[in-house]
N, CA, C and O atoms as a CHARMM CRD file, in Angstrom:
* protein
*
  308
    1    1 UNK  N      0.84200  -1.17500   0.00000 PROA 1      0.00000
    2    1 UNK  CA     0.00000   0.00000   0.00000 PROA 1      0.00000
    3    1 UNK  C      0.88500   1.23600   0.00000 PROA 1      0.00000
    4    1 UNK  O      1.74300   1.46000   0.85300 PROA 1      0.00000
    5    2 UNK  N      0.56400   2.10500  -1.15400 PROA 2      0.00000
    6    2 UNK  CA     0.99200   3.46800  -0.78200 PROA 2      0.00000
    7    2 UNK  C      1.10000   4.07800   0.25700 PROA 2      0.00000
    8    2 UNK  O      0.33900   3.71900   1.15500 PROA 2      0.00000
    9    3 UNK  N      1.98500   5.12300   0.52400 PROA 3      0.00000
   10    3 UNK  CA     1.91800   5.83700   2.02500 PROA 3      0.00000
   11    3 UNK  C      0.65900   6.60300   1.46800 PROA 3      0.00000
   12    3 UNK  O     -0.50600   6.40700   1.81400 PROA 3      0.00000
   13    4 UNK  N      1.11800   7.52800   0.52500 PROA 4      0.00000
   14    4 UNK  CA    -0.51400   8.40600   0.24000 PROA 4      0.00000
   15    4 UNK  C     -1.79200   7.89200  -0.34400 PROA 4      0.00000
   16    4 UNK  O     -2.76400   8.62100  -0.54300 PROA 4      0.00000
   17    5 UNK  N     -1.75800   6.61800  -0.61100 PROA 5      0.00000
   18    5 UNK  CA    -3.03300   5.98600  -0.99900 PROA 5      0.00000
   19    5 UNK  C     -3.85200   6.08200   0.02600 PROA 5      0.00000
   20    5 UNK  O     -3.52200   5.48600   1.05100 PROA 5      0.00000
   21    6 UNK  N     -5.04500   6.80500   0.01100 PROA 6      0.00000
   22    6 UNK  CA    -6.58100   6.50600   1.10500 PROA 6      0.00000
   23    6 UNK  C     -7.47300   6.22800   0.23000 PROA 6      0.00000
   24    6 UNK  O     -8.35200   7.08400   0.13500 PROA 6      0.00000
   25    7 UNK  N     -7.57700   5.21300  -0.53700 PROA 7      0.00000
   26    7 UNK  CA    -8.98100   4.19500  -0.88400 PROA 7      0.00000
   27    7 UNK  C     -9.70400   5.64500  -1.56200 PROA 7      0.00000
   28    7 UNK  O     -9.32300   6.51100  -2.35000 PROA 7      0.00000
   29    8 UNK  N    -11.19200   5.32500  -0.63800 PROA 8      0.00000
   30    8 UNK  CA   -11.86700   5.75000  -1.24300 PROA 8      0.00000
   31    8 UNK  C    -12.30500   6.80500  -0.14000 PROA 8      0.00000
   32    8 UNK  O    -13.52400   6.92900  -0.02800 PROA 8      0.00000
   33    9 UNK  N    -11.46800   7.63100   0.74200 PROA 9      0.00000
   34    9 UNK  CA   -11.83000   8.66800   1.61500 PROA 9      0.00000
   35    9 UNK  C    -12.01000   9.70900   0.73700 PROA 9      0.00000
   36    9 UNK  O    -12.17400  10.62800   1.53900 PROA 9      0.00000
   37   10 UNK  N    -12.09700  10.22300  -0.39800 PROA 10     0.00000
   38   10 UNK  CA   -12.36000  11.16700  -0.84600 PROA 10     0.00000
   39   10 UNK  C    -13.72800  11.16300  -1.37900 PROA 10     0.00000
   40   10 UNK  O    -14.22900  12.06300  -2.05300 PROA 10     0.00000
   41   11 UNK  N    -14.39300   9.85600  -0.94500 PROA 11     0.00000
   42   11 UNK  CA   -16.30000   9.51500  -1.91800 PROA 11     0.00000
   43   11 UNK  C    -16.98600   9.65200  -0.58500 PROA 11     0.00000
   44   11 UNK  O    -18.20300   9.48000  -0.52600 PROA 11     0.00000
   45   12 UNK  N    -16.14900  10.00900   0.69900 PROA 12     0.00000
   46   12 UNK  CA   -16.89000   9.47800   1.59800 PROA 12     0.00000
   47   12 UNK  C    -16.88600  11.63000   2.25200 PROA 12     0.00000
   48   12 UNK  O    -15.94300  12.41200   2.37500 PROA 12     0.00000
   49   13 UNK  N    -18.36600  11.80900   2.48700 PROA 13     0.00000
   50   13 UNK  CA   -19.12600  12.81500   2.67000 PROA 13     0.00000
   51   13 UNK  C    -18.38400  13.15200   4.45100 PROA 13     0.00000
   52   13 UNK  O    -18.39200  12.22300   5.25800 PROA 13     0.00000
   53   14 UNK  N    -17.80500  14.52200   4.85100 PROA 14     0.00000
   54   14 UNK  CA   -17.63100  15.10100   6.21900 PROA 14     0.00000
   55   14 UNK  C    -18.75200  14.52600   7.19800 PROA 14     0.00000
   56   14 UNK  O    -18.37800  14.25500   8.33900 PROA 14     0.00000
   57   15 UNK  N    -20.20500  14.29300   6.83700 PROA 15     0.00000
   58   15 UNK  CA   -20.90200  13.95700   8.27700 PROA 15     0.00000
   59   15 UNK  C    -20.92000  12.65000   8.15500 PROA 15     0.00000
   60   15 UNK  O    -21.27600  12.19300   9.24100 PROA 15     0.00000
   61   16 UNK  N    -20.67700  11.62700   7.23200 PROA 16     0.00000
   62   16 UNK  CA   -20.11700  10.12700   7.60100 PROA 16     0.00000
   63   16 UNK  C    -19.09500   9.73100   8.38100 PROA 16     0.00000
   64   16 UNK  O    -19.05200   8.90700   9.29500 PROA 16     0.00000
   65   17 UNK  N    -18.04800  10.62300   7.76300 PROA 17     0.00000
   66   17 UNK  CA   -16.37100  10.34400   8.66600 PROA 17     0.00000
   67   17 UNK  C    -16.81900  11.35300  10.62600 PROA 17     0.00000
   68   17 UNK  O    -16.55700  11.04200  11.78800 PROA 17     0.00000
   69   18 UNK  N    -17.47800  12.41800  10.06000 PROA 18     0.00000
   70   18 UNK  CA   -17.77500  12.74800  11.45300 PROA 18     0.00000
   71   18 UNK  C    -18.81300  11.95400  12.68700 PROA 18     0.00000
   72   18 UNK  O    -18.55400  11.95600  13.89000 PROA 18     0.00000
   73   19 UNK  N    -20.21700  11.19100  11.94800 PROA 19     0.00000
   74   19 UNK  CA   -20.58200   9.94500  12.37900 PROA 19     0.00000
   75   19 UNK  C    -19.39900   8.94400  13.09000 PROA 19     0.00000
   76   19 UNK  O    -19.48500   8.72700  14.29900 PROA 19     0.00000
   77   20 UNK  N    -18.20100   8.29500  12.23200 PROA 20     0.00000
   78   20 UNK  CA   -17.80700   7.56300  12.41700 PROA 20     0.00000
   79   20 UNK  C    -16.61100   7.83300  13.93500 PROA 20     0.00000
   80   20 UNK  O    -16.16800   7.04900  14.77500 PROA 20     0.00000
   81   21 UNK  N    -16.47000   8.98500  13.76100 PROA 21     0.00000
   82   21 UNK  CA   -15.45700   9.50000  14.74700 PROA 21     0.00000
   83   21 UNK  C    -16.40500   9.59900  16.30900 PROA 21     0.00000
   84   21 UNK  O    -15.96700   9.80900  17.44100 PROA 21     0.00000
   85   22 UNK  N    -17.30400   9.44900  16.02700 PROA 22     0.00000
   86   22 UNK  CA   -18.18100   9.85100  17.16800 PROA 22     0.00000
   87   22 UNK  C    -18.20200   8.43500  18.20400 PROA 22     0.00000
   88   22 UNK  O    -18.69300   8.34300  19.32900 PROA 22     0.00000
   89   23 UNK  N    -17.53800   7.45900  17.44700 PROA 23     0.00000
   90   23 UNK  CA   -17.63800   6.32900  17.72700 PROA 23     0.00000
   91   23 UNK  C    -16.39700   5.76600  18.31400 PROA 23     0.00000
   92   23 UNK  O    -16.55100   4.66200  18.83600 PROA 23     0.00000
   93   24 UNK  N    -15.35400   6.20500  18.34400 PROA 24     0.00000
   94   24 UNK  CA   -14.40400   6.39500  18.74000 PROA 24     0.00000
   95   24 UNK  C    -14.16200   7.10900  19.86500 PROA 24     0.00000
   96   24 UNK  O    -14.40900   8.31200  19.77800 PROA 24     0.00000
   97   25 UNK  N    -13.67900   6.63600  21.06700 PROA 25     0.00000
   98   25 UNK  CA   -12.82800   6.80000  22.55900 PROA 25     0.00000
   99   25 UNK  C    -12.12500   8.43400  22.20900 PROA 25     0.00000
  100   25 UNK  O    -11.69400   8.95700  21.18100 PROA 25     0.00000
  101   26 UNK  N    -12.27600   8.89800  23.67400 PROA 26     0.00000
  102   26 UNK  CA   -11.71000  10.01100  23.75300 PROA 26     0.00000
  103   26 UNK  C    -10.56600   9.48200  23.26800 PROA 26     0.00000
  104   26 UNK  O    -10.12500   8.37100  23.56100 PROA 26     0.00000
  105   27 UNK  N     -9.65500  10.94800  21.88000 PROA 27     0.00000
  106   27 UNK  CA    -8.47500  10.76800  21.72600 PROA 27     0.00000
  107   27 UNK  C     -7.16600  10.74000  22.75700 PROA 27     0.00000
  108   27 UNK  O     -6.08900  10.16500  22.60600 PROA 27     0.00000
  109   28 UNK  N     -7.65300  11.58900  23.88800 PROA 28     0.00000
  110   28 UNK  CA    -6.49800  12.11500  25.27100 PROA 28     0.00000
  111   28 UNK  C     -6.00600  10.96700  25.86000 PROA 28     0.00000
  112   28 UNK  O     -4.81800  10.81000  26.14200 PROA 28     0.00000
  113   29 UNK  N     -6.96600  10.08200  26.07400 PROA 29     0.00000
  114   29 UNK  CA    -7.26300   8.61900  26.46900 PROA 29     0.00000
  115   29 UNK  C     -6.88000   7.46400  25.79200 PROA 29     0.00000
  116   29 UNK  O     -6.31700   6.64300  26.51600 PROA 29     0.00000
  117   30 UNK  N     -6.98000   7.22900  24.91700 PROA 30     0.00000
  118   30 UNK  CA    -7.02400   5.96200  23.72000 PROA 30     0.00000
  119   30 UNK  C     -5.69300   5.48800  24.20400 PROA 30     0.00000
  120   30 UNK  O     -4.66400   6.10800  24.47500 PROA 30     0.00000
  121   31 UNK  N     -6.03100   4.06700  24.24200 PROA 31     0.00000
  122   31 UNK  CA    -4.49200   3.32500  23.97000 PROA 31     0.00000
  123   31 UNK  C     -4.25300   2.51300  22.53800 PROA 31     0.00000
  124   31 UNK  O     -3.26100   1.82100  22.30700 PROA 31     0.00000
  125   32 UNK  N     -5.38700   2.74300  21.60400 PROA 32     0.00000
  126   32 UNK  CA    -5.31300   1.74700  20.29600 PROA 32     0.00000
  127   32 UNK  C     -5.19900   3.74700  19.67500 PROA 32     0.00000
  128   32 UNK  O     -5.89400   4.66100  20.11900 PROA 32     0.00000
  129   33 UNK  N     -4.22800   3.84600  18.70200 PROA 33     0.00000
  130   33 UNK  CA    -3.57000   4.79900  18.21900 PROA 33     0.00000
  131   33 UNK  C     -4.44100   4.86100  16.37200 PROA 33     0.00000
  132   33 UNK  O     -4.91700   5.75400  15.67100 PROA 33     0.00000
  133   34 UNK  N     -4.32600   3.96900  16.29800 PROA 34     0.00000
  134   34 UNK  CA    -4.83600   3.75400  14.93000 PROA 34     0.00000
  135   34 UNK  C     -6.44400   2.59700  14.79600 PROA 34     0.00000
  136   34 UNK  O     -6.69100   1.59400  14.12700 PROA 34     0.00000
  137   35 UNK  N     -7.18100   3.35400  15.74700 PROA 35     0.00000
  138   35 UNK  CA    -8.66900   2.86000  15.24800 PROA 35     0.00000
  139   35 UNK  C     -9.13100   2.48900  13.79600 PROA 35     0.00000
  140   35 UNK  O     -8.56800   2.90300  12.78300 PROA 35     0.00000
  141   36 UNK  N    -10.02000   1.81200  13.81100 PROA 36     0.00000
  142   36 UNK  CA   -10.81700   1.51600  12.93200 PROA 36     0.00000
  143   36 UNK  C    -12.28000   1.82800  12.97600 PROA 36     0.00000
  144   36 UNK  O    -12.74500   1.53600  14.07800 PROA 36     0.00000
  145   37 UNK  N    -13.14100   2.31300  12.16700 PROA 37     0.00000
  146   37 UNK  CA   -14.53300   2.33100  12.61800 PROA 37     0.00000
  147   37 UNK  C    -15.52000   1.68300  11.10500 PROA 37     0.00000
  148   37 UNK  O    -15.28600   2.13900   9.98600 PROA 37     0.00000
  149   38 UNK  N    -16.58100   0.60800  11.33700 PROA 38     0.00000
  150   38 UNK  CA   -17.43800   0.32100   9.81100 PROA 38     0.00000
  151   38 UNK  C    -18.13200   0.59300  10.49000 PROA 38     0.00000
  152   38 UNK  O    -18.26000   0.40600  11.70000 PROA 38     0.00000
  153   39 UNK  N    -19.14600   1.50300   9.13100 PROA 39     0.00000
  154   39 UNK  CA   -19.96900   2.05000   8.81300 PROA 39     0.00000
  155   39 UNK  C    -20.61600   1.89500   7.75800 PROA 39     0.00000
  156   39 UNK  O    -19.92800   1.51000   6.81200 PROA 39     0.00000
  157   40 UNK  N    -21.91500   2.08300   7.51600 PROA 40     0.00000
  158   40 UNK  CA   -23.12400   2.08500   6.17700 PROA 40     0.00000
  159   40 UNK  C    -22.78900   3.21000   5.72800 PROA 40     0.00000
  160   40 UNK  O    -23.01300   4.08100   6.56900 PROA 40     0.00000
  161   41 UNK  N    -22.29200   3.65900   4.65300 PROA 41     0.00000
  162   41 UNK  CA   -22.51100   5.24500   3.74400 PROA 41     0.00000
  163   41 UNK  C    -23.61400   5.14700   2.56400 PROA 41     0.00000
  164   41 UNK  O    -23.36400   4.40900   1.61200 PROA 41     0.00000
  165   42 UNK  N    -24.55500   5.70800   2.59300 PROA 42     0.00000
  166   42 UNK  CA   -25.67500   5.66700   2.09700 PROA 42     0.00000
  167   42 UNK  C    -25.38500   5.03200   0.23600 PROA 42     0.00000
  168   42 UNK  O    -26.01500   4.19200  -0.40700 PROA 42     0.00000
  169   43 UNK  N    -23.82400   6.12600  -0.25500 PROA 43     0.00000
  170   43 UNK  CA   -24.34100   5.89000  -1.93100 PROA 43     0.00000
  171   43 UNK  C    -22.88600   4.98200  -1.95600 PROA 43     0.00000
  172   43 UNK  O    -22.28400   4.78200  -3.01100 PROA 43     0.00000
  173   44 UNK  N    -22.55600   4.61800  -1.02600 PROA 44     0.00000
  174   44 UNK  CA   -21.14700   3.81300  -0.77700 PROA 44     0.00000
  175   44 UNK  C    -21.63400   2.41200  -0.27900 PROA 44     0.00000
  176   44 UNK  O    -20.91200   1.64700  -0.91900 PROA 44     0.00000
  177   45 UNK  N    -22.17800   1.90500   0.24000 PROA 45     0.00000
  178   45 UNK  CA   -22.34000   0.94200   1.16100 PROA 45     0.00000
  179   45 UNK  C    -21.53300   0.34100   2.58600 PROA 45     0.00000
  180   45 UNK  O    -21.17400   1.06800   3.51300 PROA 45     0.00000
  181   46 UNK  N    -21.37200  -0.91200   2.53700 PROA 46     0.00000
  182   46 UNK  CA   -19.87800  -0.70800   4.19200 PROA 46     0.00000
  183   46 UNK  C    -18.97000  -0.47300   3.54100 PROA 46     0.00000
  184   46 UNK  O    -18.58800  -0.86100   2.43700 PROA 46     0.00000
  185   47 UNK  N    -18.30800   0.75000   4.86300 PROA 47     0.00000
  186   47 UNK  CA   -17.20600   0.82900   4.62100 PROA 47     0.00000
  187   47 UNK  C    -16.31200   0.80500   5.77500 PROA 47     0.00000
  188   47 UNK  O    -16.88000   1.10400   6.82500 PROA 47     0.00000
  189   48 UNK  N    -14.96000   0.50800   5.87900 PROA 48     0.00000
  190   48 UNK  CA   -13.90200   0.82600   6.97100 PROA 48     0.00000
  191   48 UNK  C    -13.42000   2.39500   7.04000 PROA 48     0.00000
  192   48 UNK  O    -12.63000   2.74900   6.16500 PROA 48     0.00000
  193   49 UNK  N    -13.63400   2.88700   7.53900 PROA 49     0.00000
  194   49 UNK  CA   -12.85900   4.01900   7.46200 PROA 49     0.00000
  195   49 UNK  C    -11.48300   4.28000   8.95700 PROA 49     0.00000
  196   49 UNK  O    -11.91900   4.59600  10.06400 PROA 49     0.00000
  197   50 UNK  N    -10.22600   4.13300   8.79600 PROA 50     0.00000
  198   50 UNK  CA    -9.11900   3.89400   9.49500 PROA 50     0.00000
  199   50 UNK  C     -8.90400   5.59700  10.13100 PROA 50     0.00000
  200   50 UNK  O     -9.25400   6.56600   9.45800 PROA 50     0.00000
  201   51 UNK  N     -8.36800   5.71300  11.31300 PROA 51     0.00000
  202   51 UNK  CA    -7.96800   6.82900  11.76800 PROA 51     0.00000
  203   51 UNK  C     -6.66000   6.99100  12.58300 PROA 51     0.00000
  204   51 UNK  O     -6.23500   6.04700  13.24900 PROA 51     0.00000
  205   52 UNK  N     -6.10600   8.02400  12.54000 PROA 52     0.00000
  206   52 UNK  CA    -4.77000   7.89200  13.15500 PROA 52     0.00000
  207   52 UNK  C     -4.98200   9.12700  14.56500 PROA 52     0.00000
  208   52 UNK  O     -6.02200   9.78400  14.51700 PROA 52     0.00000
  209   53 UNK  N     -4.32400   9.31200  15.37100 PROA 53     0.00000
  210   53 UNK  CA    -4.24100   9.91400  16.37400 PROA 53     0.00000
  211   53 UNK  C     -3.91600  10.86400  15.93400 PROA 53     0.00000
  212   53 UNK  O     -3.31100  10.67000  14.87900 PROA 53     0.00000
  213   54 UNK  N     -4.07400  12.72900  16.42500 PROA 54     0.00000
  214   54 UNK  CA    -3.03500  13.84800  15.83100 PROA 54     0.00000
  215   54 UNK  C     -3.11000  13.91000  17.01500 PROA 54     0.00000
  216   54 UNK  O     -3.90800  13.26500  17.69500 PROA 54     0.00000
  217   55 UNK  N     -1.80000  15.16400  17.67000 PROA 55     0.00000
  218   55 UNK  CA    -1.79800  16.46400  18.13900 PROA 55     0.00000
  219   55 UNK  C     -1.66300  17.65700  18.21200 PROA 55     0.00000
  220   55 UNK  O     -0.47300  17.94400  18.08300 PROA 55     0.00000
  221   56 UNK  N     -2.20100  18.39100  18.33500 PROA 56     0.00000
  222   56 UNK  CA    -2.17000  19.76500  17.97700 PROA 56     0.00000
  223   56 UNK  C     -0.99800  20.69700  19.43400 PROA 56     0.00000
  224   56 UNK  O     -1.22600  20.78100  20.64100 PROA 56     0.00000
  225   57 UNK  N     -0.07200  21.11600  18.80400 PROA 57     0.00000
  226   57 UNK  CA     0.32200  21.84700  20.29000 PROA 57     0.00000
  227   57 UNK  C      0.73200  23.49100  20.02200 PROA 57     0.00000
  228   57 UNK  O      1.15100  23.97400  18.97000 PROA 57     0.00000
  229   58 UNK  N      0.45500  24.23500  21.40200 PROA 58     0.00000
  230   58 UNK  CA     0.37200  24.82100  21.33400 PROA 58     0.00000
  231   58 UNK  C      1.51900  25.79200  22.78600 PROA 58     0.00000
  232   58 UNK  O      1.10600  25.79600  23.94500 PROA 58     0.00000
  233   59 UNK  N      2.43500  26.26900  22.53400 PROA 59     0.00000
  234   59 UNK  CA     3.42700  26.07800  23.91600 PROA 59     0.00000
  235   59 UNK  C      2.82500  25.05700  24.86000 PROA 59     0.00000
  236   59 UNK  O      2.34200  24.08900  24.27400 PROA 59     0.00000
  237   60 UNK  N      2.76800  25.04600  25.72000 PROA 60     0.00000
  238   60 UNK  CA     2.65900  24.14400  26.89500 PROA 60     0.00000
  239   60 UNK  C      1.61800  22.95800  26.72700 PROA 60     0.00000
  240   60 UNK  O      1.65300  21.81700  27.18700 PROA 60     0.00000
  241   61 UNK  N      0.48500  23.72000  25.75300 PROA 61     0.00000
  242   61 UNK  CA    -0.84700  23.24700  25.87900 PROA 61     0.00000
  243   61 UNK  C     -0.75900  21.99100  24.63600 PROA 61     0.00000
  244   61 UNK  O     -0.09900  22.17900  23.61400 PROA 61     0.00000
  245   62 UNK  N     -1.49200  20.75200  24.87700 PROA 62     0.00000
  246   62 UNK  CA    -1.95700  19.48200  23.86500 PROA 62     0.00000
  247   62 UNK  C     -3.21700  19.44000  23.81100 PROA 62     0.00000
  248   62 UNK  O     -3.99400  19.39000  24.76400 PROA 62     0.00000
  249   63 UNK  N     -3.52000  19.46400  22.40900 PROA 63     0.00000
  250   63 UNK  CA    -4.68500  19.19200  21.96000 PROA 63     0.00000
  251   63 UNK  C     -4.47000  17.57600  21.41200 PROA 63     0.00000
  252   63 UNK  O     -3.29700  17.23900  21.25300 PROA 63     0.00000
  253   64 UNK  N     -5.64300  16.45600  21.08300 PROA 64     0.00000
  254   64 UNK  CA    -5.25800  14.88100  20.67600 PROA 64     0.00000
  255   64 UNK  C     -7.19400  15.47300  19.94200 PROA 64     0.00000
  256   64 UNK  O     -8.14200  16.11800  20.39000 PROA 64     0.00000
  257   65 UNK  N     -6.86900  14.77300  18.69500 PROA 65     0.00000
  258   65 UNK  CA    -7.94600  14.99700  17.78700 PROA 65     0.00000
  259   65 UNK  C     -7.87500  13.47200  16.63100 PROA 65     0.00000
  260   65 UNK  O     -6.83700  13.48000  15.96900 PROA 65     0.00000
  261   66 UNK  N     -8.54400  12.59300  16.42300 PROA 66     0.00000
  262   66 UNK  CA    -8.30000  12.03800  15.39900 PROA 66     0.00000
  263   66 UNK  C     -8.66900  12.17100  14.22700 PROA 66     0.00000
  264   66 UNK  O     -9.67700  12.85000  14.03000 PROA 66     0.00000
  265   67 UNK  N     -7.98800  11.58200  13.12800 PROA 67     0.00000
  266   67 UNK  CA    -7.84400  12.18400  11.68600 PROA 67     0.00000
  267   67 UNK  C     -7.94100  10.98000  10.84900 PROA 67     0.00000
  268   67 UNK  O     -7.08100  10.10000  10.84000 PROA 67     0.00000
  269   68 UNK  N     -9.23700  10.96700  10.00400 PROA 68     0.00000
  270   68 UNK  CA    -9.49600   9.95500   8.96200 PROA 68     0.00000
  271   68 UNK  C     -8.37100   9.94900   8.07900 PROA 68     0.00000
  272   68 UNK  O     -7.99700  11.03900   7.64600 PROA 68     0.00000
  273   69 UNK  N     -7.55000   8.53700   7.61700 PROA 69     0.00000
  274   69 UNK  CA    -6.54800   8.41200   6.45500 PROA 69     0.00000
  275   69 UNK  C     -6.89000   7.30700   5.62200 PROA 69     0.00000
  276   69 UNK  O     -6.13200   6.98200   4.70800 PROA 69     0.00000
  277   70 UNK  N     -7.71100   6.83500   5.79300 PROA 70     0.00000
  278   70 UNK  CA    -8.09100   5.53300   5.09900 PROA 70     0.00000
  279   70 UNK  C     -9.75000   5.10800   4.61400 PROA 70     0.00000
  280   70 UNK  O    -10.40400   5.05900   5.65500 PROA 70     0.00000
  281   71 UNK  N    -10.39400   4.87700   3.74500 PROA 71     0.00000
  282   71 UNK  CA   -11.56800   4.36300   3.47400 PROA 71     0.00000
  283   71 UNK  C    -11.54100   3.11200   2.80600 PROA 71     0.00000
  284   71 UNK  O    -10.90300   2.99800   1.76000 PROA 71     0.00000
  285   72 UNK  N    -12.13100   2.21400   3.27200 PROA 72     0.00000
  286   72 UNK  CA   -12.28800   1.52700   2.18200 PROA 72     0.00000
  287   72 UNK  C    -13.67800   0.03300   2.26800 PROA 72     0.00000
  288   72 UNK  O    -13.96300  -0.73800   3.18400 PROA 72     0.00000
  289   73 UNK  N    -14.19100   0.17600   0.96000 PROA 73     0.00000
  290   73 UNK  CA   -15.34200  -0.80500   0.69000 PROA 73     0.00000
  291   73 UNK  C    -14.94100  -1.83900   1.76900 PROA 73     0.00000
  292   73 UNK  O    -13.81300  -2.13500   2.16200 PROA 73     0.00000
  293   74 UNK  N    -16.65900  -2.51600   2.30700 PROA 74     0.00000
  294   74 UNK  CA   -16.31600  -4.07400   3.18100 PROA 74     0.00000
  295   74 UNK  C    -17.00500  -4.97600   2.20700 PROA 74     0.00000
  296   74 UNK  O    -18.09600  -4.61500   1.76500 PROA 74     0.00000
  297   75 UNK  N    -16.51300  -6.04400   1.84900 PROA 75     0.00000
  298   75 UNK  CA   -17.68900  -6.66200   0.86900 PROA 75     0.00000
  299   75 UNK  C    -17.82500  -7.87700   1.82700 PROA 75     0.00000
  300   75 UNK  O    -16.90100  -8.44300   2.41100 PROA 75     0.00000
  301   76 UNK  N    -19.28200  -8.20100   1.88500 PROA 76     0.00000
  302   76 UNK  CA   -19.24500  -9.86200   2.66700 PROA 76     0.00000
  303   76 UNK  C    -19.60300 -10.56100   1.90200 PROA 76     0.00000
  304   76 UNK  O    -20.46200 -10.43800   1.02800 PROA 76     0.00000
  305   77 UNK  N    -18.87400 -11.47000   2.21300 PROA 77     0.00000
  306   77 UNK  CA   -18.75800 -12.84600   0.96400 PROA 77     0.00000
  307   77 UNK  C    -19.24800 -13.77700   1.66800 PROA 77     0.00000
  308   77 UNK  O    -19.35900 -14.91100   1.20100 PROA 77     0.00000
């Protein structure tokens, strides 16, 4: 896999990936760094969509936010 390959995160609509994040553990907290979350996308069907941990800093201060890098179709066979 490409480093910059993300599937099909670019078919997948801001309030799906924001749905999906909602589903996901406080970032401050998390000990799994690179979640996973499936989901139904209405004109997509299942999908995985993968997330990585960020932080944002700011002198002293940490912000922890996670950041969709990955989509991709689930097919069940």
């Amino acid at each position: 896999m490409d480093k910059d390959d993300n599937g099909i995160l670019g078919q997948i609509h801001g309030e799906a990936i924001a749905h999906a994040t909602n589903a996901l553990p406080d970032p401050a907290t998390a000990t799994n760094l690179n979640p996973s979350v499936l989901i139904t996308v209405e004109h997509v069907g299942r999908v995985r969509i993968r997330f990585v941990r960020k932080q944002a800093r700011h002198n002293k201060h940490r912000h922890y936010f996670w950041s969709a890098v990955r989509a991709e179709r689930v097919t069940t066979e």
